[in-house]
N, C-alpha and C positions, 0 to 999 in steps of 0.2 A: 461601936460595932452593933448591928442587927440580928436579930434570930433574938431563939430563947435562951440562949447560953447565957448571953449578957446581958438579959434584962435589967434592969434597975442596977444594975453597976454602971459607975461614975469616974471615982480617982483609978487608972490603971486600969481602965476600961476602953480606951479610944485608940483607934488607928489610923493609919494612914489609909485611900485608896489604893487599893492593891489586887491582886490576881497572879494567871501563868502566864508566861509568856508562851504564846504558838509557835510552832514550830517556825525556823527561819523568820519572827516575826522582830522588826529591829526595838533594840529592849525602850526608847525614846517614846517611839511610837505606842510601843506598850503601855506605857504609863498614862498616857493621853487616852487612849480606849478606857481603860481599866477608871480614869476620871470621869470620864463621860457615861463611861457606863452605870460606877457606882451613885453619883452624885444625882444624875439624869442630870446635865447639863453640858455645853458644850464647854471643851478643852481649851487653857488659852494656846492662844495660837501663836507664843513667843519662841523663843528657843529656850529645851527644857537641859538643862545642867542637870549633872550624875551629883548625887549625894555620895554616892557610894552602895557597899552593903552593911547590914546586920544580920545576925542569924536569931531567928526567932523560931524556937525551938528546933522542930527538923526542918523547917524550913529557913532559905534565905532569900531576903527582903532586899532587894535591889531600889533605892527609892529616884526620884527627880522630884526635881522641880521648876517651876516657870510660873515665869508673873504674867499677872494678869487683875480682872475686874471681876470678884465674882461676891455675887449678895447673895448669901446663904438662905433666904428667905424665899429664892425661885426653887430650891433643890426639889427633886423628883427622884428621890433613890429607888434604883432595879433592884430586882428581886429575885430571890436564890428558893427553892423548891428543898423541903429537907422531910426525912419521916420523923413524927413530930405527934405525940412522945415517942419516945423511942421505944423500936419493935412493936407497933401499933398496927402498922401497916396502912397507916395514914399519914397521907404527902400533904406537907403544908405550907403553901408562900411566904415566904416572910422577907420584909424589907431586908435591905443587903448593907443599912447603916439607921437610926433610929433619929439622929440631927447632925449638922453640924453645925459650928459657931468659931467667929474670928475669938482668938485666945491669946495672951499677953503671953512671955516665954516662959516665965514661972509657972503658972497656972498650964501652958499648956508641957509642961513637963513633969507634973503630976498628974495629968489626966491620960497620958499615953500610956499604949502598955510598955513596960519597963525595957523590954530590948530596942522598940523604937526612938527614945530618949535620944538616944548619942544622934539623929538626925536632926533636931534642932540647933547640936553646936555646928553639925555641918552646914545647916542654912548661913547661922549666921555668919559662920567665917565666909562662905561665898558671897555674901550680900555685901559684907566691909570690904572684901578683896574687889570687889566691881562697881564698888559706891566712889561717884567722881569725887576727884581730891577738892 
């Protein structure tokens, strides 16, 4: 993740792209903005299968996902506006993600933060349940 919360944290540091969903906005299509947006690149443009949710702290994480071609090396992450330090009353840019990198599934289930874990086994069981016999 981005900003200054997470500087320099690592293991239990990373997330999924994410956001709210708008009103009447369908949660599919959400997921694809909220990709596009964070990543700065364009969504693949497959069909995107429900992982499900997790709750991550007060909030809940609705995730997808869909394949596609994407070389982390184009990323162009958006960016979020926050007061920075806090009660300064100075507004400050900051990227909306810091990198990302393709991650083996061990590795990348220690570098998520811990409530988005359980998304990983749900990849992978959709991947076997759709992978030709």
């Amino acid at each position: 993740m981005g900003g200054p919360f997470w500087a320099r944290k690592d293991e239990g540091g990373w997330s999924i792209p994410k956001g709210e969903l708008d009103a009447d906005e369908d949660p599919a299509a959400a997921a694809a903005r909220e990709f596009a947006e964070e990543l700065g690149v364009p969504a693949p443009d497959g069909e995107w299968q429900q992982l499900g949710d997790v709750r991550s702290g007060s909030k809940v994480v609705s995730a997808w996902a869909a394949e596609g071609d994407l070389d982390v090396r184009t990323m162009v992450p958006g960016t979020f506006t926050l007061e920075w330090p806090p009660r300064s009353g100075r507004l400050q840019e900051f990227p909306e993600l810091d990198r990302a990198e393709w991650l083996d599934l061990e590795t990348a289930r220690l570098k998520l933060v811990s409530s988005q874990r359980p998304l990983i086994d749900r990849l992978v069981e959709l991947l076997e349940a759709t992978r030709p016999a």
